[in-house]
N, C-alpha and C positions, 0 to 999 in steps of 0.2 A: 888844266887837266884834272888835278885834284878834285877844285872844285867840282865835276860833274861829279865824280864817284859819291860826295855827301850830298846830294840835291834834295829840295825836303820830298820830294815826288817816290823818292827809292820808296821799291816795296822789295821786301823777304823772298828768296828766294821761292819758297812754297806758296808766299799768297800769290805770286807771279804767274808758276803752272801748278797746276790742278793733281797733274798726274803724281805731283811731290806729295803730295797728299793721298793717293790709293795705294803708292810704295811705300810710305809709313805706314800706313795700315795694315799692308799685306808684313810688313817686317814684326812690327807688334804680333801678328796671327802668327807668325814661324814662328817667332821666337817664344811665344807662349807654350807649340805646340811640342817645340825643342823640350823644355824646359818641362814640361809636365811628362813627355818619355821619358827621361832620365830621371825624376822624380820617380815613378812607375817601375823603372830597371832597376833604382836605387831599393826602393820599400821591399822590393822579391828578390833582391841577391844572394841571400841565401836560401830561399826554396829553388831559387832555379840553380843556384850551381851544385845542387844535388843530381841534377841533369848534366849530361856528357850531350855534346855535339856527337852526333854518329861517325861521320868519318872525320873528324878532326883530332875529337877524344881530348876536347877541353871544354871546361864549366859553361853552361849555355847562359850564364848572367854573363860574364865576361864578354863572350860571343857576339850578345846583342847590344850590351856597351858601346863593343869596337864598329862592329856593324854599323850599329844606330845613329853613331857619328856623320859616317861618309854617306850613309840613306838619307840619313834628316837633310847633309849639307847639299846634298844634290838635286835635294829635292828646292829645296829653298832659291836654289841657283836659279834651278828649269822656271816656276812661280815668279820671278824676280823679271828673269829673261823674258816671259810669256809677256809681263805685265805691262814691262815699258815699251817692248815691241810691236 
């Protein structure tokens, strides 16, 4: 039984299916895309928290912090979910 699992034939999960291959891709793009908002909220945290939320009446760098989170992460979800389906 072992022996099958080391066969010299085994190939990598990703060279096996293809689509392993267009969901790294797609996770590289989120995660760049992540990573460069928060860079962007980061560099204007203080021009923006000169700004008030209107009905909340807190700092809108904050705002779009907390926001940007659960937007990016849901976005990334749906793009993930779309991709392998």
């Amino acid at each position: 039984m072992l022996n099958q699992l080391f066969q010299a034939d085994w190939q990598p999960l990703a060279a096996a299916q293809p689509h392993w291959a267009r969901a790294k891709r797609l996770l590289l793009v989120m995660l760049g895309a992540w990573m460069t908002y928060f860079l962007l909220v980061s560099a204007f945290v203080h021009s923006l928290n000169k700004i008030a939320v209107p009905l909340l009446g807190i700092p809108l760098g904050l705002f779009l912090a907390a926001q940007g989170t659960a937007i990016l992460f849901a976005i990334t979800l749906f793009r993930l979910a779309k991709d392998r389906g």
